[in-house]
Structures are given as structure tokens and as C-alpha cells.
N, C-alpha and C positions, 0 to 999 in steps of 0.2 A: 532351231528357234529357242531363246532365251526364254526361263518365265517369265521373265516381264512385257517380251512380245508377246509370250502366250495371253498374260492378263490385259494387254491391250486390246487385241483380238478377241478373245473372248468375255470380256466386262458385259458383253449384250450376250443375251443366248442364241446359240446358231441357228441360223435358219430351220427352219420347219419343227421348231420344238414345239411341245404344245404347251397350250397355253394355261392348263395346272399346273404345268412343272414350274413355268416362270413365274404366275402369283404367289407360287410356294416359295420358292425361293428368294421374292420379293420381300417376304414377308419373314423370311427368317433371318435373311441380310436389312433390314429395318432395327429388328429386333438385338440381333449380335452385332450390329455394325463393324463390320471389317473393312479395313483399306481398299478390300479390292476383291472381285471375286472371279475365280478360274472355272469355268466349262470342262472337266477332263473328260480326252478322247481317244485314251487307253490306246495311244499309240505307244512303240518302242522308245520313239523321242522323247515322247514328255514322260516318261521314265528314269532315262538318264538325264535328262535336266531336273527332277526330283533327287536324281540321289547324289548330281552337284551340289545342288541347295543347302540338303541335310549333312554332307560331306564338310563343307566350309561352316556351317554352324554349328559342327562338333557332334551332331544326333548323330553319322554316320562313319566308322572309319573303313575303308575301302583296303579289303585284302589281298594279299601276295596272288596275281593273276597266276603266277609258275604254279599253285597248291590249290586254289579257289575261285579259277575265274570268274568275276563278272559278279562277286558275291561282297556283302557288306555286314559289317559286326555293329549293332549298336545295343546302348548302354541306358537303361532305364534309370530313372530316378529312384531311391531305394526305396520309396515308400510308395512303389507302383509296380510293380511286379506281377501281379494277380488278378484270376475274378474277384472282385470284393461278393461277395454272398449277401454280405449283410446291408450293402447298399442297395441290392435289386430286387427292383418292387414290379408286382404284377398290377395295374390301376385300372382293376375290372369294375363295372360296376356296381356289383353285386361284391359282397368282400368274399359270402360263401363261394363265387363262382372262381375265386383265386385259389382258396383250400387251404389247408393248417401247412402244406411243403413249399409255401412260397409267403415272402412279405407282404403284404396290401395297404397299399395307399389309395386313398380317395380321389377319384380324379380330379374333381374342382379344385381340392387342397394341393395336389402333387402339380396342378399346371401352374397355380398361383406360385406354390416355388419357384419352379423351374422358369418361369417368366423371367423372377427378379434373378436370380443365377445367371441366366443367357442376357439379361440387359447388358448391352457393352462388352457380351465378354468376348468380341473377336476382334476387338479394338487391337492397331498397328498389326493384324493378322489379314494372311490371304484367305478369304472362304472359299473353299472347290467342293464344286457341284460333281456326284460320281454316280452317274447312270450306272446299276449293274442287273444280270440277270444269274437267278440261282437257277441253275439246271441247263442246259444246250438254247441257246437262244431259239422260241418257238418249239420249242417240246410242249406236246401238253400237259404235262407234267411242271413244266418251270414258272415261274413267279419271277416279276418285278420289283425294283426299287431304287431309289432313289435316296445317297445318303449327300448329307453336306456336313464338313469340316473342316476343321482348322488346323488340321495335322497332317503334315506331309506325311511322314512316317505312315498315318492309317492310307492315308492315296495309294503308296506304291504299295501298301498290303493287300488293300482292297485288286487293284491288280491282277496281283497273283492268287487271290483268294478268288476271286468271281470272273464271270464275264465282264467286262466293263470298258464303257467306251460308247462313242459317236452311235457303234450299230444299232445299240437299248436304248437310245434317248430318243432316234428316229422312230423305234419302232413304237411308242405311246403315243394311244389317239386318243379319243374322249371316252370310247368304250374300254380304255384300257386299266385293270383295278393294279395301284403300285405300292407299295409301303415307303413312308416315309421316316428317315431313319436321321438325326437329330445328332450332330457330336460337336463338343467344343473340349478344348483342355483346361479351359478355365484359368487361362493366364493370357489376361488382356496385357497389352502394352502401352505404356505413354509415351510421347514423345521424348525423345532422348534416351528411353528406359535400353538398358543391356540386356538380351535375349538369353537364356539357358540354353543347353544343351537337347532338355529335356521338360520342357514345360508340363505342369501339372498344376494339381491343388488340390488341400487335402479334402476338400469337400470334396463329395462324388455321391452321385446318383446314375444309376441305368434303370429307367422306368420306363414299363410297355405299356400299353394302351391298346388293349387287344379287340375293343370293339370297333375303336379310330384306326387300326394298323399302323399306329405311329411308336417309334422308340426314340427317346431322348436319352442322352449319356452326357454326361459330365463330370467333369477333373479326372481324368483319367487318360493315359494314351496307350498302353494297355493292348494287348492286341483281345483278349475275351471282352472287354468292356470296353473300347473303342469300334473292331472291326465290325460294325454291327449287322454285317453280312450274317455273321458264325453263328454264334448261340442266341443270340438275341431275335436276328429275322428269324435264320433255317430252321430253329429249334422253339422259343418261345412262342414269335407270331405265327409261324407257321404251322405248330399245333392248334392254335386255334381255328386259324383256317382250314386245316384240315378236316379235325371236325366238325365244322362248320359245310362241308363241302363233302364228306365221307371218303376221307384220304388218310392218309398216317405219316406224322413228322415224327422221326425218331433218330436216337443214339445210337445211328449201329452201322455199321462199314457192313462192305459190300464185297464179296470173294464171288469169283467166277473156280473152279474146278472141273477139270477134264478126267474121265478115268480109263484105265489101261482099255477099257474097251469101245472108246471114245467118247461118248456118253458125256452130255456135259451140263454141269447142274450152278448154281447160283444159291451163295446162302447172304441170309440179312445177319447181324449177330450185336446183341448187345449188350457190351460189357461196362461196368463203372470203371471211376480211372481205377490204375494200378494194377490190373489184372490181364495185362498182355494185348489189348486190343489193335494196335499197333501192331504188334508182332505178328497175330494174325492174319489182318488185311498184306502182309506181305509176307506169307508163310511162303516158304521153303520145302514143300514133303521131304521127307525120308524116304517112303516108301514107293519102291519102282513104280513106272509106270504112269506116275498121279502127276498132272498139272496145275500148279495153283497162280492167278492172275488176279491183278487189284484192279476193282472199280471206286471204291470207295476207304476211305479209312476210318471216318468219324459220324457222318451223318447222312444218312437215311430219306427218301421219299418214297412212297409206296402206295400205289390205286393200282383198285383194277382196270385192267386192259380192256380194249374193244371184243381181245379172244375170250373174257372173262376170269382173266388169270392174272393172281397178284402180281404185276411188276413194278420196280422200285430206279429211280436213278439217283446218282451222287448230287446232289445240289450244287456243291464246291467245287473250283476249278483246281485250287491247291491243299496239300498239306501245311499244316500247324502245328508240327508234333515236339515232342517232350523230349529235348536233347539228351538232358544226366539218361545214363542208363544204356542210349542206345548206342551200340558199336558193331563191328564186325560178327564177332561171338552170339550177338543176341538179335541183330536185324541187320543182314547182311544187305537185304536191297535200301533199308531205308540210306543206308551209308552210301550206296551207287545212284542212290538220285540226288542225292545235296553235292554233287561232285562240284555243282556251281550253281551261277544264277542262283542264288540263294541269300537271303535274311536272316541272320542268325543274333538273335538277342538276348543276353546277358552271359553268354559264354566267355571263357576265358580266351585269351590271344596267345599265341606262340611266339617264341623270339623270329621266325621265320615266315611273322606274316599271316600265318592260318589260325583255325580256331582249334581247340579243345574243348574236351567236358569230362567228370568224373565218369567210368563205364566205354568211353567213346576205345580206348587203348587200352593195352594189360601195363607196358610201362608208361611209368607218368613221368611228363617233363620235368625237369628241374628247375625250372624256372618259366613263368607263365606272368602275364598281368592280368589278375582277375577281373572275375567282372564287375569291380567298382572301380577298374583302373588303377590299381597296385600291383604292388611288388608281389609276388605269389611263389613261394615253393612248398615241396610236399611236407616240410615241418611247419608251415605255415597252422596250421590245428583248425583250417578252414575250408569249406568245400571253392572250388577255382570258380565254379560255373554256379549261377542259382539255380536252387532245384528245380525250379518250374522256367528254368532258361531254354529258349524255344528255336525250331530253324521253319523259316517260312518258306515255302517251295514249289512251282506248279506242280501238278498231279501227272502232264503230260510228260514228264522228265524222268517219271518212274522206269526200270526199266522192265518191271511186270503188269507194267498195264495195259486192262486189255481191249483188245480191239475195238467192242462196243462199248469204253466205258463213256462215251457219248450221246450212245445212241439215244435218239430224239422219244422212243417210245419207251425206253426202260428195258432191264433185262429180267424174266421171268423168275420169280421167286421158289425155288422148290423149298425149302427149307428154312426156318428162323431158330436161332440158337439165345437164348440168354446163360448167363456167367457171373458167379461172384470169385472172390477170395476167401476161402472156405477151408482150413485148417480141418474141421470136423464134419460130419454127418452128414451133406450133398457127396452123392456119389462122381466119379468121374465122367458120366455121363447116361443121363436118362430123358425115353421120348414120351410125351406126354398122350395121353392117351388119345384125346381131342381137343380141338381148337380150346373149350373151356376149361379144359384144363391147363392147357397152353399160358393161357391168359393168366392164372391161377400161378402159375411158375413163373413170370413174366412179371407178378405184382409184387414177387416174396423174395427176390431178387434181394441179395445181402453180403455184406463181404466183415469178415470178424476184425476189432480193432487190435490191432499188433503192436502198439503202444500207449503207455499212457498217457502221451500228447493228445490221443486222440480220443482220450474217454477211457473206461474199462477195458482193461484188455478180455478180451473172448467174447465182448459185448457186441451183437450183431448191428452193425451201421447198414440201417435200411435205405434200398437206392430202385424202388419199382422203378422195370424197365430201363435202368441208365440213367432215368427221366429226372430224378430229383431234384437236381438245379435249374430244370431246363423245359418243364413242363408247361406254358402260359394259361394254364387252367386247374381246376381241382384234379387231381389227381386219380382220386375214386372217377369221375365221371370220365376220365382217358380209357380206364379200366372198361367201364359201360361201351365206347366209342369201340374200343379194341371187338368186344363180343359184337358189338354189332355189324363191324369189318368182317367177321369172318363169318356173320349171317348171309350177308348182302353174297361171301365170295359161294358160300355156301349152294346156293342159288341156281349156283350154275357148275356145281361142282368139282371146283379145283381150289379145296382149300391146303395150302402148306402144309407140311409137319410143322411140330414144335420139338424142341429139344433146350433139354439143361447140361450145361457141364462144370465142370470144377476142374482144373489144371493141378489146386492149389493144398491138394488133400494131404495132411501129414502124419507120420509115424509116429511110438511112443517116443519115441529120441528128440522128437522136434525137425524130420529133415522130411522134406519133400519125398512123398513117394513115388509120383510120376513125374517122367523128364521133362517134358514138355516144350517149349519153340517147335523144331519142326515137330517133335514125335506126335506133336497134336494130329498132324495129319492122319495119324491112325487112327484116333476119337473120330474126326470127319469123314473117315474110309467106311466108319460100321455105320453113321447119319445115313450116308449117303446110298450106301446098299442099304437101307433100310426103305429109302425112298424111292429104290429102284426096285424095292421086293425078292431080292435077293438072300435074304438074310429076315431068320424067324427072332423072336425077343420073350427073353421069359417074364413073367409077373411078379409085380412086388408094393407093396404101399406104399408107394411114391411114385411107379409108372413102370414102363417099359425099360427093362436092362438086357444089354447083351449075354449070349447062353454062354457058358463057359467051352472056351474056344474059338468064340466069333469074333472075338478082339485080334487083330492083329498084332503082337505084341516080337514077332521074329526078328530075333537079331539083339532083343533088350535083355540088357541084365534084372529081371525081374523075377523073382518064385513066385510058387503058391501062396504063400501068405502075405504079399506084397497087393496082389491081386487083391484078394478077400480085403484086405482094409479097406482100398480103393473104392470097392463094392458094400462095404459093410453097415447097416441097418441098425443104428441102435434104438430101441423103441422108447425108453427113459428117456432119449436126448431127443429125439423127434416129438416124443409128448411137450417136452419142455419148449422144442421151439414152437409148436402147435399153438400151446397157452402164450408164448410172446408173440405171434402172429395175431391173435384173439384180440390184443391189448392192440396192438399196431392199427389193426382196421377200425378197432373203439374211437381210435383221433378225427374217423374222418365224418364223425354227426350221419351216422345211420346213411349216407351216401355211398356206399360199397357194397358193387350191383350182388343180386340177389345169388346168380349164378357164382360168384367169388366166394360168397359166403359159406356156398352149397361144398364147394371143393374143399373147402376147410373142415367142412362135416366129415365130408368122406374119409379124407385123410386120418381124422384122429377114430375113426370109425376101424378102418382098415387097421392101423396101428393097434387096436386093442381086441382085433376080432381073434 
């Protein structure tokens, strides 16, 4: 079926829709006035008749089946690449209830915008309607929604990203609560007008409405600021509803682990970019015996169970991951699931059809056409791929994922990990003593900046929980919501470990002291016997550190004084960051729960006793 039979066909909503979806949709096709609007029913067909469409209109060019089956390379506009940060606004109504880590816009004022913006702008555009569901359809755990847009491209992502399709539009009844999620590219057509490749506009807005559940985005196509599945539903509104409901949206992949004596555990873990996150959810052990399987890579759902015990499911049906960087040497499975069926955008092209990216090979082509569509070789004085050039890909394709990463009830949390980039004074890993301390490790969460693009170099870039871009609430009171998670789990007595680690600890020379990719598994081997009891932990002013010895560290090239760094306590530099912590929680107006404040005491307590 053609799209244009499909838009014949589907111009009226299918049978047994209900009838919010259709007022909705009435009303925002009033509004955008498009030529025409498509019902998508996430079948295979209307698939590949989207990436005919985007194919012949240049958004897509369709790669060497012999290297890439069934996979497609497209090419963004260069002034659309990215989350814009500084476009996305939380439109609570309260502004305190947005918090000093997110922008606020008034709602009355941010609709009146967005009104005149979406007036006409789906003009000579198809509108498609795209029923998805985040989590296993009918999990208690999964959430509704409902997006509409004007970008094929966001269609076939949404796709791959979510459930989506005919089964999530049947299943909305009147009792049914859905978010509605708002996108146009902001490049209406006129008659006769010549179409781009890549429509956009530099205006852009991505504004949530966390009390309405609604998200609107604009100029932008973008897959963070268009797929409004990702960061906007899973992680924005969905915190809010979370707390709202006493659940937790977060930043954090999901690792299943079996260990040699089969024993098998579940960690949530949440790292900001840059810090391996990624790599993790498809770790590889080193060490005999250890099985590691991916449920998740990026985001996090997590309540408790009917047993009373935290479990969490992936919301997402696919990965969205960060091309430069990753290859053989550094993420062996991620490279065995892009083998096809895949979305790969702003990478460079091979003479032979396939993609490239800087990281992907150790030898680099000779000649590439970058991803503005040029000439490219290695004297070129430019990277081939954009940095933040991405490959889109279902989850089931992985070839470590595991068996329940569907499962409808979630899989059992034994353990949560937070992580920065940490050159100094965060140890390689330390378990916190209790849930409130957890939280407390959890808030302080930091990665040092490595260049001066990005501020002061050694200057600590604060990222509570992963959460900072991504939080649809104040911040401090997530922090409140977290203590009271693990009161409520408290309750009934099966509350998680907590654990911090650093990968990223470095020498006086400047050089990484720990290997880390698979070796991490080792750091997870002592978590994990720690949570099986296995394994005793000595004291120190920052929490629980393994005894010397309890590290498994056999087979590495590592001494004694390699170790000690790793582990080592400087009390000068932990006061110091103590007093930048002080000032950090000063931003958030006396809102940073009481119990937070208390761990900070401790800490600089400890430190000077």
C-alpha cells in the first residue's frame, strides 16, 4: 500500500478509536492545517513505504544491502544536530516547582506562543497520528501516548523507539490517562514551494506541561527534540508522574548479571553522558564465569512490586546511541546489533555503500563523504561523522539481551549504581551506607570539566542523578521523592543497595589508572558479593570500600600504589568539595530535603574527626 492509499484510508480514524484521541487530533489538525493526515499502524509495510518517501526526497539514502542490510543513512541540517538545552522549557505552574536546573515558561504565555508558531505550520505537510506505548504493552508499569507530526523521519523512529501501532490506539478507552505529545518541523509549504531534504527552523521550542501531560516541540527534527517518546515523555513527564504516583523515571540502563554460582542479580545505574553508560549496559566480563545481559541502555522505570520489591522495566523498545566512539575495541555488542535495520544519522558514508564514524575502526578510510555530503579524507583537518552523530536500532536486535527484558512486571532491582567522570578524589567504588545516604551520593553526582570549552577545567559540572537535563520537576524535591521511595520500600523490607563508582580516576602523569570496559566487571563482582553477603567492607568517610584483597584484580597489570590511588582520601580535597557542595544545594531556596542536608553534615564531620 502506497502512502497515499495509506492517507486515503486513513484521513478518518480507524474504527473503534476513541473519541479523545479524535477531538485531539481534530484540533491540532485545525490548528497546523496539514494536507492530509495518516493514522500510523506500525506495521512493517508502512515502514518501508516511509523510507521510499524520505528515500526520493533526499532525507534518506538507502545503504549497500551486501554491508548493511535494510539500513538507511540520513543527513541533518547543520543547524540541527542536538538537544537545544536552552530551548526547553518546563511550563509548571508554579515556576518554583520547575527549580533553578530547568528553564520556566508560564504556561498562558508559552501556549499563546506556541499557538501562533503551530498556526499553519503543517501546511502542504502529511500530519501522522502515532499511538505508542512506553514499557510492554499492558504492563503495569507502561504509560501511554499519543504523538502527532510532520516528520516522517520522527515516524519511522518513533517505530523503532516505542511500541507503536494499531495495538495502542485500540487499547484507549475513556478510563484510559495518555500524554499528548505535539511536533511540527516548522517549515510549512506553499503551493509550488520545493521541499528540502531536511526541513527545520531556527526557531525551536520543546515545552512540557507537566500538570496538562502535554509536550509540544518545534523546528526541530532532531531525534532528542523531535522523538518525544525519549527524553521528553520517558524522562520529563514521566517524572512527574512518577511522583505524582510514587514511582521513579530515571537515567539509568538496566544490566541483568548471572554469577558463577548462578545466582542472578539486576542493577539500575546512572551515569551522565560521557562516562561509559553505554558500554556498560553491554558489558562484556573479563572475569570467568560472570554473565552480563542488557535490559536496558538509557532509561529507567522503577515501583514497587506486588512482592514489595523495587522492580524497574525499560520503557524503550530501541537504542539511540552515540556513534563517534563506539567500535569493536570499545562495544563489541553494540557493533553486533547495528548489523542492520538500522537508522544511522550524520555519519559518514564509505565508497562501498556502508557507514563509518571516528572510533568505529583503528584504520581510517581514505576517502569518505562526510556527513555534510562531501569530499572527506583523513587530511581533511575535520571529524567525518558529527559528534553527536547517532544510529537508531530496536533493542530486540541486541545480541545480549535478555530474556525478560520485556517482561510485563519488571525485573527485580538488587542494586543501584551512580557514576561521574572523576579524574580526582571519588574512589573506584564505594557502597553507601543506607538508602539516605544513597540518595545523598545520588544528588552529588559530578563529572570534572576536561576542557576549556566546557568551563574551567577541574571545575566539577554538576548532573544529580543523570537527571539534570531531564528532570520535569525541581530537582531538590526529586531528591525528597527518592527518600520517600525508599521509605514506602522500606516498609516492607527490601530496600536495594546503593553504590558509587568512578572508572575515571587518574594518576600524577595524567593517565587512567583503571582499565576499565570489561574490567568494570570486577567493580560489579565485589557490588554484587556484597549484596549477596559474601564479602565483608571496611569503613571510611565517604562509605563502605572494599578490604584490601576483596577486589578482584587477577590477571591485571596493576601494583600497590596503583590500588591506593584508586582508593585514596584526600581530606583537603573532600573539605573543598564538601564547601562546593554547601554552595550547590544554596541554589535550590531552602528546598533540599532535610535528610540531604544531614549527610552533608556527616560527611564534613567525618572528614575532620
Amino acid at each position: 500500500m502506497s502512502i497515499a492509499e495509506m492517507t486515503r484510508t486513513h484521513f478518518s480514524a480507524p474504527d473503534g478509536t476513541n473519541q479523545s484521541v479524535i477531538a485531539w487530533v481534530e484540533e491540532i489538525a485545525a490548528l497546523t492545517q496539514p494536507d492530509e493526515v495518516v493514522w500510523c499502524n506500525g506495521s512493517p509495510e508502512e515502514a518501508d513505504e516511509l523510507a521510499e518517501l524520505m528515500i526520493e526526497a533526499g532525507t534518506l539514502t538507502r545503504l549497500n544491502d551486501e554491508y548493511r542490510p535494510h539500513s538507511f543513512l540520513a543527513r541533518s541540517d547543520p543547524s540541527d544536530v542536538a538537544r537545544v538545552e536552552s530551548r526547553t522549557f518546563i511550563c509548571s505552574v508554579n515556576e518554583s516547582d520547575a527549580g533553578p536546573s530547568n528553564n520556566w515558561a508560564a504556561p498562558a504565555e508559552m501556549r499563546t506562543t506556541l499557538d501562533g508558531l503551530f498556526e499553519g505550520a503543517m501546511r502542504g505537510r502529511r500530519l501522522y497520528v502515532v499511538p505508542f506505548s512506553m514499557g510492554p504493552l499492558g504492563s503495569p508499569l507502561a504509560k501511554i501516548g499519543v504523538q502527532v507530526t510532520d516528520s516522517p523521519y520522527v515516524v519511522m523512529s518513533m517505530g523503532i523507539m516505542t511500541r507503536m501501532g494499531t495495538a495502542v490506539l485500540q487499547s484507549i478507552d475513556d478510563s484510559t490517562e495518555w500524554v499528548r505529545a505535539i511536533h511540527s518541523v516548522g517549515a510549512p509549504l506553499a503551493a509550488g514551494d520545493t521541499d528540502v531534504p531536511w526541513p527545520c527552523n531556527q526557531t525551536k521550542y520543546i515545552s512540557h506541561f507537566p500538570e496538562t501531560r502535554e509536550i509540544w516541540s518545534f523546528g526541530s527534527a532532531y531525534g532528542g527534540n523531535a522523538i518525544l517518546a525519549k527524553k521528553s515523555f520517558a524522562l520529563r513527564i514521566a517524572s512527574v508522574i512518577a511522583r505524582d504516583e510514587g514511582w521513579l523515571a530515571e537515567h539509568m540502563l538496566l544490566l541483568k548479571l548471572t554469577n558463577p554460582r548462578g545466582r542472578v542479580f539486576h542493577i539500575a545505574a546512572a551515569f551522565p553522558s560521557a562516562c561509559g553508560k553505554t558500554n556498560l549496559a553491554m558489558l562484556k566480563p573479563t572475569i570467568p564465569g560472570w554473565k552480563a545481559e542488557t535490559i536496558g541502555d538509557d532509561i529507567a522505570w522503577l515501583g514497587k512490586g506486588a512482592d514489595g520489591r523495587l522492580r524497574a522495566i525499560n520503557p524503550e523498545a530501541g537504542f539511540f546511541g552515540v556513534a563517534p566512539g563506539t567500535g569493536i575495541a570499545t562495544n563489541e555488542t553494540a557493533m553486533d546489533t547495528i548489523w542492520g535495520n538500522t537508522v544511522f544519522t550524520n555519519v559518514a558514508l564509505k565508497d562501498n555503500g556502508d557507514v563509518w564514524w571516528e572510533g568505529m575502526t583503528d584504520e581510517v578510510p581514505e576517502h569518505l563523504i562526510d556527513w555534510q555530503g562531501n569530499d572527506w579524507t583523513p587530511e581533511s583537518g575535520t571529524p567525518s561523522s558529527h559528534p553527536n552523530s547517532r544510529f537508531t536500532v530496536a533493542a530486540a536486535q541486541c545480541p545480549t539481551i535478555a530474556d525478560e527484558w520485556e517482561s510485563p512486571q519488571g525485573v527485580v532491582i538488587d542494586a543501584i549504581i551512580f557514576g561521574g567522570r572523576r579524574a580526582t578524589n571519588v574512589p573506584l567504588v564505594v557502597e553507601a551506607r543506607d538508602w539516605e545516604h544513597g540518595v545523598y551520593l545520588g544528588a552529588t553526582i559530578s563529572s570534572e570539566r576536561t576542557a576549556a570549552a566546557e568551563g574551567t577545567i577541574g571545575e566539577l559540572r554538576r548532573d544529580p542523578f543523570a537527571m539534570m537535563p531531564f528532570c520535569g520537576y525541581n530537582m531538590a524535591d526529586h531528591w525528597a521523592h527518592w527518600l520517600s521511595v525508599g521509605q514506602n520500600l522500606r516498609s516492607s523490607g527490601t530496600v536495594p543497595r546503593i553504590f558509587q563508582v568512578n572508572w575515571f580516576r587518574k594518576g600524577a602523569d595524567g593517565s587512567f589508572l583503571w582499565p576499565g570496559f570489561g574490567e568494570n566487571s570486577r567493580v560489579l563482582e565485589w557490588i554484587l558479593e556484597r549484596v549477596d553477603g559474601q564479602v565483608a567492607a571496611q569503613e571510611s568517610a565517604l562509605g563502605l570500600l572494599p578490604r584490601e584483597g576483596d577486589l578482584n584484580i587477577d590477571g591485571l597489570d596493576l601494583d600497590e600504589n596503583v590500588m591506593e590511588q584508586l582508593f585514596a582520601i584526600d581530606t583537603e580535597s573532600w573539605l573543598a568539595e564538601a564547601a562546593s557542595t554547601e554552595e550547590f544545594f544554596a541554589t535550590f531556596d531552602g528546598r533540599v530535603p532535610a535528610a540531604v542536608t544531614r549527610q552533608l553534615e556527616q560527611l564534613k564531620a567525618r572528614l575532620t574527626s
